[in-house]
C-alpha positions, 0 to 999 in steps of 0.5 A: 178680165172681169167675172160675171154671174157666179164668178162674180157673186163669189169674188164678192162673198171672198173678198168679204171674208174674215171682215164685218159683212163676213158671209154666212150662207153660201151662193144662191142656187136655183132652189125653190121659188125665184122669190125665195131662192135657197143657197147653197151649203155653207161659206166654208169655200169662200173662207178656204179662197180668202188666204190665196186670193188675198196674197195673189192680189185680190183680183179675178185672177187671183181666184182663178190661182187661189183653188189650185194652190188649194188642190196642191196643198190638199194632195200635198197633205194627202201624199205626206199622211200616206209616207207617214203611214 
């Protein structure tokens, strides 16, 4: 499987992550002109993809898994702050 359009842009801005061409806007989107196109809100998403893309291979696979094993660390958190509670 190899990604395209959006998949695509994002498996390149996460797989530069945390190197010397670290992003620093987030995607392109479909604001203002098609010349001078805006971005979407910060890279934020690609630092927080870089870790799980990274050990599950770096591949589209890999940032297919590393959202999910995201959500299951952010319900994991959420579940032990509400037993601490």
């Amino acid at each position: 499987m190899v990604p395209i359009g959006d998949l695509a842009q994002t498996e390149l801005r996460v797989s530069e992550a945390a190197t010397p061409d670290t992003p620093l806007v987030g995607l392109p989107g479909r604001i203002g002109p098609p010349e001078d196109p805006g971005h979407h809100p910060g890279p934020a998403n690609f630092y927080a993809l870089a870790p799980g893309y990274r050990l599950l291979g770096s591949s589209p696979f890999a940032l297919q898994v590393a959202p999910g094993a995201l959500n299951l660390l952010a319900v994991g958190t959420a579940v032990a702050l509400a037993v601490r509670r």
